[in-house]
N, C-alpha and C positions, 0 to 999 in steps of 0.2 A: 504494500500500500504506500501511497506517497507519504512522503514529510510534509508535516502540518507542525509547523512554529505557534505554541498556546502561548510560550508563557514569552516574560522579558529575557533575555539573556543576561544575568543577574546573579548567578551561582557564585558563592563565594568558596575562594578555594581553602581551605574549613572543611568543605563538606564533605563528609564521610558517606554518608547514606542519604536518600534520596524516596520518600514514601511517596505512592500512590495511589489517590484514592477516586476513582470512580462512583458517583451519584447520580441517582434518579430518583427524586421524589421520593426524600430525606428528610424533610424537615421536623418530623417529629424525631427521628433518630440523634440527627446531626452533631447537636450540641458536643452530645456524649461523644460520639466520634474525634471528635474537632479536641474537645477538652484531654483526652485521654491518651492522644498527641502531643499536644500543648506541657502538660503538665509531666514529662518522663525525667523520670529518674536513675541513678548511676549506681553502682552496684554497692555503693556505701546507703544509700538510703535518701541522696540529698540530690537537688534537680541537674538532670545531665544537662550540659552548656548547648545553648541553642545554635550554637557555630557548627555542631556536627553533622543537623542533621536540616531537612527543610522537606516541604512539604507540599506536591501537586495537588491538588481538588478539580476534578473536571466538572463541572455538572453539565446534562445532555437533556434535552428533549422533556425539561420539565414545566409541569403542570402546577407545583407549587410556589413557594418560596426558598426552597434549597438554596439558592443562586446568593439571593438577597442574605441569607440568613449568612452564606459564608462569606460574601464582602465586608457585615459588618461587624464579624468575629476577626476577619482581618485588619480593621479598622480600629479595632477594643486592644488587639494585645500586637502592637508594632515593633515588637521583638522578637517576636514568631516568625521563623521562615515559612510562612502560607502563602501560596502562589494560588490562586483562583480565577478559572476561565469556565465559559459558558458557549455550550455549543449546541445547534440545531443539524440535526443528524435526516438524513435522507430514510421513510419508513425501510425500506429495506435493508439498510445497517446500522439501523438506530439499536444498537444491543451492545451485551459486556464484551463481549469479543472486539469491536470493532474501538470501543473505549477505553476497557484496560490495555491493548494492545497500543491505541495513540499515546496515553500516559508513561508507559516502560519504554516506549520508544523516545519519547520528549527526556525522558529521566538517563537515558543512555547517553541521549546527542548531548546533555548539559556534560555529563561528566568525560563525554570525547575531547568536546573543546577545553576541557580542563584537564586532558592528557591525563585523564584517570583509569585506568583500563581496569581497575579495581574496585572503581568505583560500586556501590550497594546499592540496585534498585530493589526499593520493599515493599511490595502491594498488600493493602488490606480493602476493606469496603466502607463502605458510607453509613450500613445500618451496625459495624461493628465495632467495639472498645477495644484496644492494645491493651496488656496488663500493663504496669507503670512502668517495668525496666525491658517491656519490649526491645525498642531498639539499642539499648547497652546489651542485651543479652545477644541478639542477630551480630554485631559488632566483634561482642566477644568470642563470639563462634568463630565468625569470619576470618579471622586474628590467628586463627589455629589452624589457617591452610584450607579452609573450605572451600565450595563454591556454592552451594546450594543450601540456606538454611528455612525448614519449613516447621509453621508453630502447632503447636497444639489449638484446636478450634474445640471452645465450651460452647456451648448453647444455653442461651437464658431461657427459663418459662418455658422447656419443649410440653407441646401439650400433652394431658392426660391420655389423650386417643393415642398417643405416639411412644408414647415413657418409656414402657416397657421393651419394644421392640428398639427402639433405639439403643438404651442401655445392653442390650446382649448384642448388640452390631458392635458398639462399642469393647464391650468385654471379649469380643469374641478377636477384633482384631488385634485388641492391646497383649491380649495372649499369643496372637498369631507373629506380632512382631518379636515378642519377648524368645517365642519357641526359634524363629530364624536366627535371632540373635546366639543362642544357644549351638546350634549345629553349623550354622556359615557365619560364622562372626565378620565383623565389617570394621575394620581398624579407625576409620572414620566416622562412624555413626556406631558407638558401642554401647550397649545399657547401661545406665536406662535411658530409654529413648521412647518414641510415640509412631504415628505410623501417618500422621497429615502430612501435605505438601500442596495446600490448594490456595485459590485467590485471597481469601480473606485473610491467611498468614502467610506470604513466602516471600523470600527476599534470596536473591543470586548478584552473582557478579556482574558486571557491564561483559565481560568477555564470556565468560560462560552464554551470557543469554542470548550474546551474538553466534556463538557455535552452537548452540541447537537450536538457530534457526528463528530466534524469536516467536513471540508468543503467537499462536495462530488465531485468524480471527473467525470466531465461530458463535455462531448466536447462546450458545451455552457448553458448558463441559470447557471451553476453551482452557482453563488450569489443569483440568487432569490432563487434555492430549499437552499442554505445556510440560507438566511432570515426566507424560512417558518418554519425550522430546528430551529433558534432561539425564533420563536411565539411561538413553539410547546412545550419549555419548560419553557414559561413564562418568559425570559430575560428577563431585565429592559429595553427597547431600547428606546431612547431619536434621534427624529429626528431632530437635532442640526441647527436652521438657521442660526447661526454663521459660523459653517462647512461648506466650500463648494470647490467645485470643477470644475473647466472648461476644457471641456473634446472635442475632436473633434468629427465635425458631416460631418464623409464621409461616403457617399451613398455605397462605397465598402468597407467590414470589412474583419474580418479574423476568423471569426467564422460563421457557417451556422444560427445561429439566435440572434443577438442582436439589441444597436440601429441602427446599420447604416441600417440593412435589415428590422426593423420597418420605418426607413425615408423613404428608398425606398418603402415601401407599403404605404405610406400616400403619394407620387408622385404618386404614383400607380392610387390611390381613387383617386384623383384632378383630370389625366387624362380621368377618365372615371366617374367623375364627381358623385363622391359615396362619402355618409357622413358616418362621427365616429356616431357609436350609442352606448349609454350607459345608465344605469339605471336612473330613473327619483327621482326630490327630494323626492317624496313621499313613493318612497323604498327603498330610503336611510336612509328617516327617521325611517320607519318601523324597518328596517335592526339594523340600530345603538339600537334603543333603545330596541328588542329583545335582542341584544345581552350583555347590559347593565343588564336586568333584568336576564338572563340566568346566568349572572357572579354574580347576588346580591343571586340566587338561590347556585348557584358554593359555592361560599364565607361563605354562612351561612349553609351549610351540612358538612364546615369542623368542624362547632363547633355544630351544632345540626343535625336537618335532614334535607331533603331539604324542600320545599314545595309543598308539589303534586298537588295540585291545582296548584299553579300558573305555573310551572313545565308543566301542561298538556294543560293550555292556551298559554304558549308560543308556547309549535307544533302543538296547533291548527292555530296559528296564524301562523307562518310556513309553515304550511301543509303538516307536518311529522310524523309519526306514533309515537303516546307517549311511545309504551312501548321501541321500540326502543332508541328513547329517554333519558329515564327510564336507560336502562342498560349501554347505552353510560355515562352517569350521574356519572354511580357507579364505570364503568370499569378504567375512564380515570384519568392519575396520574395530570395532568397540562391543567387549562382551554383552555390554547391555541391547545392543542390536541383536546379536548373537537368542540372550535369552528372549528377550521378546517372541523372537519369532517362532523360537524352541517351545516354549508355552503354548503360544498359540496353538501348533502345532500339536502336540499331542493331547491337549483338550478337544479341539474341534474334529481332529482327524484320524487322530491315533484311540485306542480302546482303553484309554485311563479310565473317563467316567464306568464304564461296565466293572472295574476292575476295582472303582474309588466313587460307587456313586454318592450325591449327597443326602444329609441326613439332617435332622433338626439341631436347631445352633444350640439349642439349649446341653444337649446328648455331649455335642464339641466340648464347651464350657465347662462342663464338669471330668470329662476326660482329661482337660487340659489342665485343670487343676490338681487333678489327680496325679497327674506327668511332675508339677514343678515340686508337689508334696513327696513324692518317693524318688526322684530322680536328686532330692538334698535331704535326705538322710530325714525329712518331719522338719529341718531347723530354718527353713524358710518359712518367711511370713507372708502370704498368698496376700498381694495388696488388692483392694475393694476400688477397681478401678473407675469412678462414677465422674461424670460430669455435674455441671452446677443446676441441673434441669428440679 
């Protein structure tokens, strides 16, 4: 998409990190937003220096007062690096795709001309709150050879219809991360950690985000295919449980597919009395440590060859054709491309599901916990992983 100049050219060279926030008929939100920005703190407790960081707000195609509401919080605290522009979007790409993509873009080109290639672009939303030491925490990540830091997303108020099935999506993946972490450990992202990486918390590199391509523009999901865009070229991504982020959970969004229209499918299942099903520990174990061995394979043909052997019991074990395999092996420049497609690949095509069909999450969850209770001797404490709902 072309370059579109929102803001002044104005960046002070100070600035460490660069937040973006896209709005659409915000103004009951905003404040909070705005404030929770405004007011961040340093890891002593006391207010981090407004020189590090500064702040885009776009608002698009509104019906309220968002617009007004942010010129004159900009106007109230002239210490604040808030940058605010307003823009009238064509029906056809008037969406978060075509919005948070301008903002990361604008937040890139600032920190080119200021020869920062390191520069921190950090997207959150307009109906969302930063904890206080958000951006000290992304920074401090960063600091430690990152590229990719994504925060923990609470939800305030998820409704009653939604509660329960939420919470076990939740329990179900915070296990699921904790179990990978356990059998493919990840020297960069090590527990504890969490398992988001979407728009309302993530913050990457000005160079990272220019090698996977930039954010794509897409009327919704546009952050997850951003996500699998940065697995794909192996970013460092560190999922930060210090970072986090409390986000609204209304059952009506503004996008035809995110979380408010997963809440409302999980009211949906309650009503009609339907369970979350999801893979069982035993192919998850499977799963993880395949793809451990697949990467120790990966790993060692960049300095010798692979090993064919082991190479051809991994897709038997799979149950995916090795020679295919084989040439994926040789073709792919980055494991994460590699896996991708491997995934795909023997879910859709190969006879895993027959072999690992799914089962009720609730059945996973207590399996899983049973795993971390006997696999530490009883002397773990199983944490009660809950959002603020």
């Amino acid at each position: 998409m072309s370059a579109v100049t929102l803001f002044p050219n104005n960046q002070k060279s100070s600035i460490k990190l660069c937040v973006i926030v896209p709005v659409k008929n915000e103004e009951e939100n905003l404040i909070h937003t705005l404030n929770a920005l405004n007011f961040q703190k340093n890891e002593n407790g006391y207010g981090l220096s407004k020189d590090l960081y500064e702040v885009l707000l776009l608002t698009n195609n509104c019906t309220d007062g968002s617009y007004n509401l942010a010129l004159e919080y900009q106007k109230q605290y002239a210490d604040f690096n808030l940058h605010v522009a307003d823009i009238e979007l064509a029906k056809n790409v008037a969406h978060i795709g075509t919005v948070r993509r301008m903002l990361m873009d604008e937040a890139y080109n600032r920190f080119i001309r200021n020869n920062n290639a390191k520069g921190i672009i950090a997207s959150t939303d307009g109906d969302s709150e930063v904890d206080e030491a958000w951006i000290n925490n992304i920074i401090l990540a960063m600091e430690k050879g990152i590229d990719v830091v994504g925060g923990r997303i609470l939800s305030k108020n998820t409704p009653n219809s939604s509660r329960l099935y939420h919470l076990q999506n939740v329990t179900y993946r915070y296990y699921m991360s904790k179990l990978e972490s356990v059998i493919n450990p990840c020297a960069h992202d090590p527990w504890p950690r969490h398992f988001q990486c979407y728009g309302p918390s993530i913050a990457v590199t000005c160079d990272t985000y220019n090698r996977a391509g930039r954010l794509p523009v897409l009327p919704f999901l546009e952050d997850e295919e951003f996500r699998k865009a940065l697995y794909r070229i192996d970013a460092k991504v560190r999922m930060c449980p210090k970072v986090k982020v409390y986000t609204s959970a209304r059952l009506v969004g503004k996008v035809d597919f995110g979380f408010s229209v997963q809440l409302q499918v999980w009211a949906d299942m309650k009503t009609n009395n339907r369970q979350i099903v999801e893979e069982t520990l035993d192919a998850l174990i499977e799963k993880f440590e395949l793809k451990r061995l697949l990467k120790e394979c990966w790993e060692e043909s960049l300095l010798f060859h692979s090993k064919k052997f082991t190479l051809k019991s991994i897709a038997e074990r799979l149950q995916i054709d090795f020679s295919w395999l084989k040439e994926e092996f040789k073709t792919n420049k980055y494991f994460g491309t590699l896996w991708e497609k491997v995934e795909k690949k023997f879910l859709e095509d190969g006879g895993w599901r027959k072999v690992h069909p799914l089962v009720p999450i609730g059945e996973v969850i207590s399996a899983m916990r049973n795993y971390f209770y006997s696999t530490q001797n009883n002397r773990i404490t199983v944490e009660k992983f809950r959002d603020t709902a």
